[in-house]
N, C-alpha and C positions, 0 to 999 in steps of 0.2 A: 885978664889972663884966661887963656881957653882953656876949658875942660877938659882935664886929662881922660884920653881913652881909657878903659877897663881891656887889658888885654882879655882873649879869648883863655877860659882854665884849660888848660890840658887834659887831653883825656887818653894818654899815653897810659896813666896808672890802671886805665879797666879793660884798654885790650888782653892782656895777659889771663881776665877774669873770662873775658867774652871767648879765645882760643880755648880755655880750660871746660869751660862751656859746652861749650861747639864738640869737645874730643870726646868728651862724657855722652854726647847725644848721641856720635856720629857709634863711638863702640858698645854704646846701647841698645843699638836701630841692627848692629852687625850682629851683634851676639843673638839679640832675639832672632835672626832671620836664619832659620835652620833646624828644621822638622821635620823628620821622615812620613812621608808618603803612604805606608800600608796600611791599610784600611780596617786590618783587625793584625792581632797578637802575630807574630812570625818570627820566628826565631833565626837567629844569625849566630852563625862560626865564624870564628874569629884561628888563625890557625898563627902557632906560636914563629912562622918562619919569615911572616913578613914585615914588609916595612913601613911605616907608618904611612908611606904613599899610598901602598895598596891597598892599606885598611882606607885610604879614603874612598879608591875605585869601587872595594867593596860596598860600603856604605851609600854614596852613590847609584850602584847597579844593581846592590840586592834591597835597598830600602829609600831611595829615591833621595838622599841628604844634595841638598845643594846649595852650603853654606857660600855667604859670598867671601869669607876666608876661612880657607880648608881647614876643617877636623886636625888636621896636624899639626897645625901651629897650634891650637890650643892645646892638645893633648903634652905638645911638648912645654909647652911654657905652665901646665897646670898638673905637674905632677904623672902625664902618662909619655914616656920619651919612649918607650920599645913596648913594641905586640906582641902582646901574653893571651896563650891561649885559651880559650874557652868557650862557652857557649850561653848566648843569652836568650831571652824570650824580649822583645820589643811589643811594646804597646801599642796602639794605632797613636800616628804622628806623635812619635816621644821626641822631645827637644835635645838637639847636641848633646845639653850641659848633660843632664839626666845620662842620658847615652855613657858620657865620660865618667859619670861617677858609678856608673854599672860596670863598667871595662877597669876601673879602680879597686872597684870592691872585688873583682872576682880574677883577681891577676896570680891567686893561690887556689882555682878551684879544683875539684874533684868529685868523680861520680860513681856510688855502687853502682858496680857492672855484677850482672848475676846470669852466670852462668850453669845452663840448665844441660841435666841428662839427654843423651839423643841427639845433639844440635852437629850438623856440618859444617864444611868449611864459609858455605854461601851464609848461613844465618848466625854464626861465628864473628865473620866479617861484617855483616849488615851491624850486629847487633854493638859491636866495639868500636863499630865506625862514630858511634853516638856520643863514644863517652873518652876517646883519645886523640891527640893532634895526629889523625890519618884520618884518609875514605877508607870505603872500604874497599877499592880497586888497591890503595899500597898497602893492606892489610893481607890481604888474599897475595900478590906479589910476595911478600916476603917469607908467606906460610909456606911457597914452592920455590924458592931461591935456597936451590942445594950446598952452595957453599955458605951463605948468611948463616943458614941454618948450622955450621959445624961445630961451634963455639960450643954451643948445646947441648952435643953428642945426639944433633935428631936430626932429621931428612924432610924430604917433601910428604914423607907416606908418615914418617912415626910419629909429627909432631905432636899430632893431639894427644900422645901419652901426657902431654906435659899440663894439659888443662885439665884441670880435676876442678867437675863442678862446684861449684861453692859462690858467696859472694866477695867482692874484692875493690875494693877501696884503692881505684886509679887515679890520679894528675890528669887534669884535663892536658896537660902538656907532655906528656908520654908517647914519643914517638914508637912505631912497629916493632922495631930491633927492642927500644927498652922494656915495651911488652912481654917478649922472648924471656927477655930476662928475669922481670918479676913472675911470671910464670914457670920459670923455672926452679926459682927459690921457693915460690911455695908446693911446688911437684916436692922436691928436697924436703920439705918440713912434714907432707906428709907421708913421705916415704920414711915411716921410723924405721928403727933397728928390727923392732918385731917383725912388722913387714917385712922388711926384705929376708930377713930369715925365713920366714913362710912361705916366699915367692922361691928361695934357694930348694925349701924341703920340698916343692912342688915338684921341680926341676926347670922352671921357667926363670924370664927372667924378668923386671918389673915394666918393660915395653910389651914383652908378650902377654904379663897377665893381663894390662891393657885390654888389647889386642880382641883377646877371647872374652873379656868384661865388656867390652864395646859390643860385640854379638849378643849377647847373655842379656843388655840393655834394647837390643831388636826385639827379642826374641817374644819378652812379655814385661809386662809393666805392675806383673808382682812378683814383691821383693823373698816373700817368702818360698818362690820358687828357684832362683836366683842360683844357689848352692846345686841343686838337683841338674838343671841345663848346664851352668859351668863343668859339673862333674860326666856329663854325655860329651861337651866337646875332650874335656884331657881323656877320658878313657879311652874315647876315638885315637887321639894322639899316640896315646902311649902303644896305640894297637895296629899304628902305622894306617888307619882305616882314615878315608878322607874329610873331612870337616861336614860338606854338602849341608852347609848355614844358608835357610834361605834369606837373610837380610843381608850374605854377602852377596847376592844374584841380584839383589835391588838396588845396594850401593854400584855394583860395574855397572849397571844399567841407567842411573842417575832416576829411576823412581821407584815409588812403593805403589807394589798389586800382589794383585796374585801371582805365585809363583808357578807356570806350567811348563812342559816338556820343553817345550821348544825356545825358554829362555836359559836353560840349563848348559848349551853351549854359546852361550856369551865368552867370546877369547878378552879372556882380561885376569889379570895377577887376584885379581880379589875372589874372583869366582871358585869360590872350594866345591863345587861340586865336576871343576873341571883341574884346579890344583890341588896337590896334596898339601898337608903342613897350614900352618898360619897364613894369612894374607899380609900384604907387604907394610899392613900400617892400622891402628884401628877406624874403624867406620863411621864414628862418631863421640861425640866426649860422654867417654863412658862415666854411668852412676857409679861413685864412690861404693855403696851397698854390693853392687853387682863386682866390684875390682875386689871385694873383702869375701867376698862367697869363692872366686875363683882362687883366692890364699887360706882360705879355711876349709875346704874342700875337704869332705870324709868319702870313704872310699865307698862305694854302692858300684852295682853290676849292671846298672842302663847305660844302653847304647843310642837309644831313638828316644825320640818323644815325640807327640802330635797333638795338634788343638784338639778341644773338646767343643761337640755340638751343641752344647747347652748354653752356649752365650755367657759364657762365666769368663771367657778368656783364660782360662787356667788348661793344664796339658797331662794328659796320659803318658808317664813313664812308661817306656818296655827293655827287656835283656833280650829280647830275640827280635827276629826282624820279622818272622809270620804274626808274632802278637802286631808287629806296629803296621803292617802291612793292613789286618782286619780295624787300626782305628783309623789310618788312612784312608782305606775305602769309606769307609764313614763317614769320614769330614769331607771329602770330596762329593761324595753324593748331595752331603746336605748344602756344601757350598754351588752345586748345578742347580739346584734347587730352587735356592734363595735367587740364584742369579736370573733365573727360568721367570721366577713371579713378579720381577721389575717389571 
């Protein structure tokens, strides 16, 4: 009797080990391969409108990711399905994964934006562009889109009544319009009742005291003068006498200097030394302090004021215009002076 063959064992039961194998290597080898490129810390926006395609082109073109399967499929299968705005700081070559669990954790962020006395619409813009789903090209757009603006009750020229310095706690996801908005609610919060009464017995109204608080914030950078220059612009007002603010001659002009003859007729709405009344919007977001002097105003008999030569930045009151003429000539001398010894 011949020896019976030993069939061959099957080895059907360990393919199934060896493909399980193989998938675990092949999406270990995938996941590891994908690491951004910048060579030091660089921070990326993420902006709340797009789609998770774009976040890859982003990713790709602002930090060199070039996984060999797109950012999007993991983001969607791991918990990130839609682009939530906000802003990160990336490490030199941070890995996808890290990336996705930084776009996780910050899909509720927000940033004090601190907004300071004196600031224009350019550094307004630059500075909010940091910390809201805008640049600051659709920031600046929306601050001069006169109908945007109506909901508000403000224009291209008023709007900054409505920023009152202070810090404020935004949504990285906060589009332009919704900015309007919460800026308007807290203009509202700080406009109490006493306020506007104060603003009523002035005889202004709380854009104008604005307005003339924004000048009053040119004018000098203390506060304990603040009351005194408010009360030379209303008594001007009330006296039908022209404003002739030199920080409005620097805003039509779009910079700060000296102010001499021959910028005096600058044709432009802001220019009070060439219009009577208020100018059509204030100059810049004016210091709360300086909008509170312009509603507390006691009544005094100055109509000018002029710097003083002493380098103190502080200003000589005058009731006549021969007194303010002799401290004019003053300062002017001493500012040829100064200019002479450059």
């Amino acid at each position: 009797m011949s020896p019976q063959k030993r069939k061959p064992k099957s080895r059907s039961h360990s393919r199934p080990l060896l493909v399980l194998v193989l998938l675990v290597l092949i999406v270990a080898v995938v996941a590891s391969w994908g690491s951004s490129q910048n060579e030091r810390t660089q921070e990326f926006q993420v902006r709340g409108h797009w789609t998770l395609n774009q976040l890859d082109s982003a990713l790709k073109s602002d930090l060199g990711y070039h996984p060999i399967i797109p950012f999007s499929f993991w983001a969607k299968n791991i918990g990130y399905p839609q682009a939530k705005a906000c802003r990160l700081l990336i490490k030199p070559h941070s890995h996808w994964w890290n990336l996705l669990q930084e776009l996780r954790a910050n899909r509720g962020q927000t940033h004090n934006w601190v907004l300071h006395s004196g600031w224009h619409l350019a550094k307004i813009s630059q500075s909010l562009s940091q910390c809201i789903d805008a640049d600051s090209a659709e920031i600046a757009s929306v601050l001069s889109d006169e109908l945007g603006l109506e909901p508000w009750n403000v224009n291209s020229h008023t709007w900054p009544a409505l920023f009152i310095p202070n810090t404020y706690n935004l949504s990285a996801s906060t589009h332009a319009y919704g900015l309007i908005e919460r800026m308007k609610r807290e203009s509202d919060v700080w406009w109490t009742t006493k306020r506007l009464e104060k603003a009523s017995a002035q005889g202004i109204t709380p854009v104008e005291a604005v307005i003339i608080a924004s000048i009053v914030t040119k004018e000098s950078n203390k506060a304990d003068e603040y009351e005194s220059i408010a009360g030379v612009y209303l008594n001007r007002l009330r006296r039908g006498m022209k404003l002739q603010a030199d920080p409005t001659v620097n805003f039509a002009r779009g910079k700060i200097e000296r102010v001499r003859a021959d910028a005096l007729s600058i044709e432009s709405p802001y220019n009070t030394y060439l219009h009577e009344g208020l100018p059509p919007g204030p100059i810049c977001s004016a210091d709360p302090r300086a909008i509170d002097a312009v509603l507390n105003y006691k009544k005094h008999d100055f109509l000018f004021f002029c710097a003083k030569i002493d380098g103190s930045h502080r200003h000589h009151f005058s009731k006549t215009f021969e007194e303010h003429k002799r401290y004019a000539r003053a300062f002017n001398r001493a500012m040829n002076e100064r200019e002479r010894s450059r």
